[in-house]
C-alpha positions in Angstrom: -21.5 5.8 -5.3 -22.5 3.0 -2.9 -23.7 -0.2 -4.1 -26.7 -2.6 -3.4 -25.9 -6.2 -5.4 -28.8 -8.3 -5.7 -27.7 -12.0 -6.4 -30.7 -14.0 -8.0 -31.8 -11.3 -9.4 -33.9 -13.0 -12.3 -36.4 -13.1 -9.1 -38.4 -10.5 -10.9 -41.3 -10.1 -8.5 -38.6 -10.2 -5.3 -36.6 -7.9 -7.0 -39.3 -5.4 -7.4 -40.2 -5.9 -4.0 -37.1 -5.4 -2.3 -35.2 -2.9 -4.4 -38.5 -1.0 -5.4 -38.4 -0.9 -1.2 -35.2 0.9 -1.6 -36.4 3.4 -4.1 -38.5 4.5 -1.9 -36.0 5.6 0.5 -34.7 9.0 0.4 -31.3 7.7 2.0 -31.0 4.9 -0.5 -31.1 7.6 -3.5 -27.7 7.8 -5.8 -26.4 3.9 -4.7 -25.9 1.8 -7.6 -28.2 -1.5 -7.7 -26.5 -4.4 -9.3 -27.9 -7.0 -10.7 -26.6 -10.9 -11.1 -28.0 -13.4 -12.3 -26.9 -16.9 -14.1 -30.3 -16.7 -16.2 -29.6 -14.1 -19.1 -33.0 -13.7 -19.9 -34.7 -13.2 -16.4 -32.0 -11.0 -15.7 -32.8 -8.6 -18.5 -36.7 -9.0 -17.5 -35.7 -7.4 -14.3 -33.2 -5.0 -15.1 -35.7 -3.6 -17.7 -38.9 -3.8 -14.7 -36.9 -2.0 -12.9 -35.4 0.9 -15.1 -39.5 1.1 -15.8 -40.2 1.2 -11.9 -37.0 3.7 -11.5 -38.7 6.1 -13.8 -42.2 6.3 -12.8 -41.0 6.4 -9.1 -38.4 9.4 -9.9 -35.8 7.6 -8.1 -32.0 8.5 -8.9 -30.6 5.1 -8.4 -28.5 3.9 -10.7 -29.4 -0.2 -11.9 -26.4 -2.0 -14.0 -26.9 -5.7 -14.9 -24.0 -8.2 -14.6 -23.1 -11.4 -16.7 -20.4 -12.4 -14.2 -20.5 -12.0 -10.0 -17.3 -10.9 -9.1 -18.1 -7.4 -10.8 -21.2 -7.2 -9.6 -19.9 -7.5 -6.1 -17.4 -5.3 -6.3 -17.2 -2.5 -4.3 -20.7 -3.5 -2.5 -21.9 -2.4 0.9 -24.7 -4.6 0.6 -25.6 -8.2 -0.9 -28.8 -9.4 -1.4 -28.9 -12.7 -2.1 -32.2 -14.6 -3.2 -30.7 -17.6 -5.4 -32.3 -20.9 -6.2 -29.4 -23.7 -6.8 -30.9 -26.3 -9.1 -34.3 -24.7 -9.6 -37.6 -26.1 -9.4 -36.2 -29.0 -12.0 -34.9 -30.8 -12.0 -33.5 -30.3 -8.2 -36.9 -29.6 -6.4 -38.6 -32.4 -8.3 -35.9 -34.7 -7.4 -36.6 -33.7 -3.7 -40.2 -34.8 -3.6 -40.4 -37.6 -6.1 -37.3 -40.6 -5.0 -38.6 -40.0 -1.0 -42.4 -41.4 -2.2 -40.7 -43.9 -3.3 -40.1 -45.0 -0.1 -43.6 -43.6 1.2 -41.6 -40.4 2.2 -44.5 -37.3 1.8 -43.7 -33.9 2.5 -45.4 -30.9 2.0 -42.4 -27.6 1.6 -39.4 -29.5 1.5 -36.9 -26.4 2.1 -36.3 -26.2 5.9 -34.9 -29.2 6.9 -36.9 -33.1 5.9 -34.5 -34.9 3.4 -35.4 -32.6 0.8 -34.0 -29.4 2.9 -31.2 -31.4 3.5 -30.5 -32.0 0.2 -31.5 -28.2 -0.5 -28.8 -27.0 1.9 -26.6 -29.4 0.2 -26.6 -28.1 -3.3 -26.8 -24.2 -1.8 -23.8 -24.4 0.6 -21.3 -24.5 -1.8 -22.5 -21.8 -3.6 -23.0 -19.5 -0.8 -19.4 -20.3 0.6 -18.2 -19.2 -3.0 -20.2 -16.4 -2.9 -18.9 -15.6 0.7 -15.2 -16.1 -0.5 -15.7 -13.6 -3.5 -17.3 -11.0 -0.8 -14.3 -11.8 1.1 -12.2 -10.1 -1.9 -13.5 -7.3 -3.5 -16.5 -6.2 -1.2 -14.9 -7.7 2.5 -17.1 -4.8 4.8 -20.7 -5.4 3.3 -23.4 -6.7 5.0 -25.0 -9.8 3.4 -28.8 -10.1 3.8 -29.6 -13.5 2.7 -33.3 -14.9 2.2 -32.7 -18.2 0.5 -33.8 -21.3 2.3 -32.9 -23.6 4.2 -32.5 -20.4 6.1 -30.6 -22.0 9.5 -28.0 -24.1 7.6 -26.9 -20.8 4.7 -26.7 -18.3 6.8 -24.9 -20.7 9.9 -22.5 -21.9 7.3 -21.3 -18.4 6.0 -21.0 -16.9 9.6 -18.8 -20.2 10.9 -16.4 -20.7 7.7 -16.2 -17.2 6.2 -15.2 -13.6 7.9 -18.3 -12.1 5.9 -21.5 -10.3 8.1 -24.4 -11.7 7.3 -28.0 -12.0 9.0 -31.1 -14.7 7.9 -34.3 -12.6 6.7 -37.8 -14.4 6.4 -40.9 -13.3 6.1 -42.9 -15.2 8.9 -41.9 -13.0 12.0 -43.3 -9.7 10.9 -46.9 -11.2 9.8 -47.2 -14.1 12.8 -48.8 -11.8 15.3 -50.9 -10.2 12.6 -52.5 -13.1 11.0 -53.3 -15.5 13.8 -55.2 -12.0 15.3 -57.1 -11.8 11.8 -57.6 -15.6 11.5 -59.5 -15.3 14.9 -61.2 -12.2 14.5 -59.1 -9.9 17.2 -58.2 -6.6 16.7 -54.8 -6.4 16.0 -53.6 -2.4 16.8 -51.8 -1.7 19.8 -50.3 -5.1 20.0 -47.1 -5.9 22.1 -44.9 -9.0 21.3 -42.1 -11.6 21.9 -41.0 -14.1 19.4 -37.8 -16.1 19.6 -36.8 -19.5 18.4 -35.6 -20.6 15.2 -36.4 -19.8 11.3 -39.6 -21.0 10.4 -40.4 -22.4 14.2 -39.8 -19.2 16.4 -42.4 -19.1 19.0 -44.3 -16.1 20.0 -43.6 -16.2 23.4 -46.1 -13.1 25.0 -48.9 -11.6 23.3 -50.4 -8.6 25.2 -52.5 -5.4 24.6 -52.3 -2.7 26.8 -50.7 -5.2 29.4 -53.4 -7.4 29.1 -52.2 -11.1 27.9 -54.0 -12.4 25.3 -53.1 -15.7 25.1 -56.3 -17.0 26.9 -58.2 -15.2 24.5 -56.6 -16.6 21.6 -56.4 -20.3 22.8 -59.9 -20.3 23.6 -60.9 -18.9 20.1 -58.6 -21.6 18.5 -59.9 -24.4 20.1 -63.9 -23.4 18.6 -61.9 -22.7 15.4 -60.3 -26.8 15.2 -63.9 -27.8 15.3 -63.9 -27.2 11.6 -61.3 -27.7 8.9 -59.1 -24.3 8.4 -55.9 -23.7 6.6 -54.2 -23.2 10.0 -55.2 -26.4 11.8 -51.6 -27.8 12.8 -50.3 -24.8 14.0 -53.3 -24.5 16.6 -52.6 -28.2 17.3 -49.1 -27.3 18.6 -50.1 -24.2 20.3 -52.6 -26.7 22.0 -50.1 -29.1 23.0 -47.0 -27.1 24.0 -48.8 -24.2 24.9 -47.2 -21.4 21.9 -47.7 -20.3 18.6 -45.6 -20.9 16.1 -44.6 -18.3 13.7 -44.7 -20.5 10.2 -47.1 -22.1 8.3 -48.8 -25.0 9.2 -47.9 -26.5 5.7 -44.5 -26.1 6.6 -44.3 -27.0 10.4 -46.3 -30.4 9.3 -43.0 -31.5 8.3 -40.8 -30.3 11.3 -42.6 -33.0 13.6 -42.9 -36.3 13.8 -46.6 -36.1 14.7 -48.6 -35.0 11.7 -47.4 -37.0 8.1 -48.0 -40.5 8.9 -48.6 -43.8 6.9 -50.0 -45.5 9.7 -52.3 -43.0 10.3 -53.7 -41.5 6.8 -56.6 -39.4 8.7 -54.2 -37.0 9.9 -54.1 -35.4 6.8 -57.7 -34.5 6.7 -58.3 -33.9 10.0 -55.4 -31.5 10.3 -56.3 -30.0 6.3 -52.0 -31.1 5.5 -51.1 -30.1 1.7 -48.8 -32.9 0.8 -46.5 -31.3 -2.5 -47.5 -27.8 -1.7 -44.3 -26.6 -3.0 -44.3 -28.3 -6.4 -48.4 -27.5 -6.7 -47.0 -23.4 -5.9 -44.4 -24.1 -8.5 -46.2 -25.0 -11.2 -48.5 -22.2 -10.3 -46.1 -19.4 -10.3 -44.3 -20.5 -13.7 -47.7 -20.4 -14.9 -48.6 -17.2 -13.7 -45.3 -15.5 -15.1 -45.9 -16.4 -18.4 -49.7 -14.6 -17.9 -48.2 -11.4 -15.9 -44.3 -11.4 -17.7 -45.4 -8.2 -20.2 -47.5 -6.5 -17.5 -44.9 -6.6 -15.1 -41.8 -6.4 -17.3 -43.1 -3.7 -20.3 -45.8 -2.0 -18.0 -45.1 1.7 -18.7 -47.2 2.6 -15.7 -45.5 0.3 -13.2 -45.4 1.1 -9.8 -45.0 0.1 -6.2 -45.9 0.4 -2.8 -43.6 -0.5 0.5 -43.5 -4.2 1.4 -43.2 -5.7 4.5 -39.4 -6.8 3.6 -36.7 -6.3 6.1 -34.2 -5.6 3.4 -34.6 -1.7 3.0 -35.3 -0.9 6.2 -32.1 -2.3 7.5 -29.9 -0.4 4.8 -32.2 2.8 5.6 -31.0 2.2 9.0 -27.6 1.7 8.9 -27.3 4.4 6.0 -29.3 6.9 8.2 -28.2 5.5 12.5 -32.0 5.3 12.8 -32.5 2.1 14.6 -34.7 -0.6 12.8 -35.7 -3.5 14.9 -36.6 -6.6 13.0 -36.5 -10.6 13.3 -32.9 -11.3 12.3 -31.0 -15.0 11.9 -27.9 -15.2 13.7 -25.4 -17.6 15.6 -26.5 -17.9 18.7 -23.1 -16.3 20.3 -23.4 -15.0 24.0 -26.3 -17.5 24.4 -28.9 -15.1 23.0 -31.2 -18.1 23.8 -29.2 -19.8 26.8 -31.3 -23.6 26.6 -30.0 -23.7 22.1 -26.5 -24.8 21.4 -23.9 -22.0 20.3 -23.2 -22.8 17.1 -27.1 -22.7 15.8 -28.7 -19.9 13.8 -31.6 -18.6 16.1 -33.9 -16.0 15.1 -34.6 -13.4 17.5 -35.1 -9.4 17.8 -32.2 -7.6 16.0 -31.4 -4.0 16.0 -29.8 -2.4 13.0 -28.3 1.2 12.7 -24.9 3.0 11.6 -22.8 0.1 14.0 -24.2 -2.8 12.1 -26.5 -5.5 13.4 -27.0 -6.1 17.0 -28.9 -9.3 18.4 -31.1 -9.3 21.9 -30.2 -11.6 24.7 -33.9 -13.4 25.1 -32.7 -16.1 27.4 -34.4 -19.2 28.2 -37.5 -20.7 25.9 -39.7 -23.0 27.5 -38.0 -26.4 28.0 -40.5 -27.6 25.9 -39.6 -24.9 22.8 -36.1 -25.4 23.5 -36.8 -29.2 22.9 -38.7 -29.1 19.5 -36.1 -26.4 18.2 -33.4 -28.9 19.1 -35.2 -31.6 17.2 -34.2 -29.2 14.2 -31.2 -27.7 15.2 -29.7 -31.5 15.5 -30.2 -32.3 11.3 -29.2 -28.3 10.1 -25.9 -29.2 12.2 -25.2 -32.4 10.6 -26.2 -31.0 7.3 -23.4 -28.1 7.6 -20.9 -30.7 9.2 -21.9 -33.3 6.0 -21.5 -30.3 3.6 -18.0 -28.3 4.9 -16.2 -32.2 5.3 -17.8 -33.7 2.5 -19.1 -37.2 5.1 -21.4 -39.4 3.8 -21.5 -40.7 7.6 -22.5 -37.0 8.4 -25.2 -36.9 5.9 -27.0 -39.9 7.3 -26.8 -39.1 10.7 -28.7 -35.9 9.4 -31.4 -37.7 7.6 -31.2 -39.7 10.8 -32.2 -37.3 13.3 -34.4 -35.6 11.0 -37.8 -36.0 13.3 -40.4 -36.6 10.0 -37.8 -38.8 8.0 -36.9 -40.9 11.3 -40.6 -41.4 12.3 -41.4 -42.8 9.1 -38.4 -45.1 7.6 -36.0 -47.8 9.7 -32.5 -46.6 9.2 -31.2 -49.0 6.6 -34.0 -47.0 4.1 -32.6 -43.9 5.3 -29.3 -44.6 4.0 -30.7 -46.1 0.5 -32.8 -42.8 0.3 -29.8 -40.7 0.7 -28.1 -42.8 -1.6 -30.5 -42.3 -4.3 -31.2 -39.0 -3.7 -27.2 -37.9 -4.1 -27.1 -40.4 -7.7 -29.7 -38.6 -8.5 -28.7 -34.8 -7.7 -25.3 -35.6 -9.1 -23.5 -32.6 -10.3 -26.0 -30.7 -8.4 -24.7 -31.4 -4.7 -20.8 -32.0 -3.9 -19.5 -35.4 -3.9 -19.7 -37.6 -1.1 -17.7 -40.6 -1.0 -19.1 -43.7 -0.5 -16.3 -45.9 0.9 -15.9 -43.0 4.0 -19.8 -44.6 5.1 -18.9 -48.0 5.1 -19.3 -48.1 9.2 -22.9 -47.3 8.5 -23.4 -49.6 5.9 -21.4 -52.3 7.6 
């Protein structure tokens, strides 16, 4: 019997999403889905949501929980891993609250900023553990891993472990579609290019039946700025550098230096910026799971429809050779995209079927994509580099060259934030020595 392990399983709604996905599958019928999760009690929530969904959708999969992972991995051909090191408290809190205190606002906080640096921190040990345990009992499976800070977790396990793995999000597949929608175009017969990195890959053509639409689109846009909208930065850099960027404008706020300023409050307004999104969405949701827990989880007439995750389709398609072409996160080997540096996770076209995963070559961005990606690239780098040597020097310079952290605090402040921030995480994050950064705090 093959075997789907789904670590973080205690992701209820996730977990019915992608493994209802795979239920649905006639290929996927017979595997075994095992479930880990450190949370005893959201693990039994799932395992009994799905057994529930199992049985209403007549599938013959077989679901086992697991109190421990190395079981649960064993004999895998696929990990799933959706895990959340430190949880929304105390680590997320921690994120957002010790950078106001140095006027420090963000809005996501899981990409990069200081509090995805200190996000990647806490996971990256965990995923190399996870990695090394694959690397024992399950050595040929594929891991598919959607936990953020997408770039640095999935770079980390495909430069210091032998594992396959590929970055999954869920920006590329509903880009194109929703900025269509948000401008009232038709979105059927619609032919695209998008290549970057996770959570700032740029849709680079946009045509329908050969025709671009691009002048379309930026002329809609710019009628569209004239009033406040929920998509107001994105349209901003599409104005500016001429492309449209595949994530949020909540998030991409926070990847530039341009938009969360002290100096200039009005920003925030006139480009409609959430500051603490995430935390307001966290609250929310652990709210709304204690309103939907017995619908979901005792619902006798649970069911589900396909989502838009990757995750099923690429087992279906390597279980099956029928290619699946999707928006995968990969090194950037062979110069997929010549103008990023080799050792960064881009995220570009991928084709899965019965030989694995298989990146496109896309070449060349515009210098001008390349140049914001970098911006990006350069603090995920330092963040793997501070997290595999254990450098406090490394961690600065990440925080340093982080573009919304340096265009708000003078270096010295930098280094007290990241300072407090690692007192403060504790046994959450790996140590970091503070005599090895005395040349910075010389």
């Amino acid at each position: 019997m093959k075997k789907i392990t789904f670590i973080g399983a205690g992701s209820t709604i996730f977990a019915k999403n992608v493994l209802g996905d795979c239920m649905l599958s006639p290929a996927l019928q017979s595997f075994e889905f095992a479930l880990f999760d450190i949370d005893p009690k959201r693990l039994s929530e799932s395992e009994a949501m799905l057994n529930q969904l199992k049985k209403n959708l007549k599938s013959d999969v077989m679901i086992k929980s697991y109190t421990e992972r190395i079981p649960a991995l064993s004999g895998a051909s696929y990990v799933i891993n959706a895990i959340q090191v430190g949880g929304y408290k105390p680590s997320t809190v921690i994120d957002f609250e010790i950078p106001k205190k140095y006027g420090l606002e963000q809005t996501i906080a899981d990409t990069i900023g200081i509090g995805g640096i200190f996000r990647a921190l806490r996971t990256i040990p965990v995923m190399l553990d996870l990695a090394k345990d694959m690397e024992n009992v399950c050595p040929d499976a594929w891991l598919l891993n959607y936990t953020n800070p997408m770039a640095s977790l999935t770079g980390v396990v495909l430069r210091y472990t032998s594992i396959k793995a590929v970055g999954l999000c869920h920006s590329v597949q509903v880009c194109t579609r929703d900025l269509l929608e948000s401008l009232d175009l038709p979105a059927d017969g619609i032919e695209e290019r998008i290549a970057g990195i996770n959570h700032m890959a740029w849709l680079l053509e946009i045509k329908r039946n050969g025709e671009d639409l691009y002048p379309e689109i930026k002329r809609r846009a710019k009628e569209k700025q004239k009033e406040q909208h929920n998509d107001m930065v994105r349209f901003e850099l599409m104005d500016k550098f001429g492309y449209y960027v595949t994530e949020s404008s909540e998030h991409n706020a926070e990847y530039h230096p341009y938009f969360i300023k002290r100096n200039y409050p009005e920003l925030l307004e006139k480009f409609n910026i959430p500051l603490d999104e995430y935390p307001r969405r966290c609250e929310q949701q652990i709210a709304d799971w204690e309103k939907m827990r017995d619908s979901i989880v005792e619902n006798e007439q649970l069911t589900h429809v396909r989502s838009h995750e990757y995750g099923s389709r690429i087992i279906e398609a390597m279980e099956t050779n029928q290619p699946f072409v999707f928006g995968g996160n990969v090194l950037n080997e062979g110069n997929l995209i010549s103008n990023l540096p080799s050792k960064a996770v881009v995220e570009v076209p991928c084709v899965a079927d019965r030989n694995g995963i298989k990146p496109c070559y896309m070449g060349e961005l515009p210098e001008q994509l390349a140049a914001l990606n970098r911006t990006n690239i350069n603090t995920q780098l330092l963040t793997i580099e501070a997290a595999v040597t254990g450098s406090r020097d490394h961690l600065y310079q990440a925080a340093f060259l982080d573009p919304h952290t340096a265009a708000e605090l003078s270096l010295d402040d930098i280094v007290a934030l990241c300072d407090d921030l690692i007192q403060a995480h504790g046994d959450w994050i790996p140590d970091f020595p503070k005599e090895e950064a005395e040349a910075i705090n010389s």
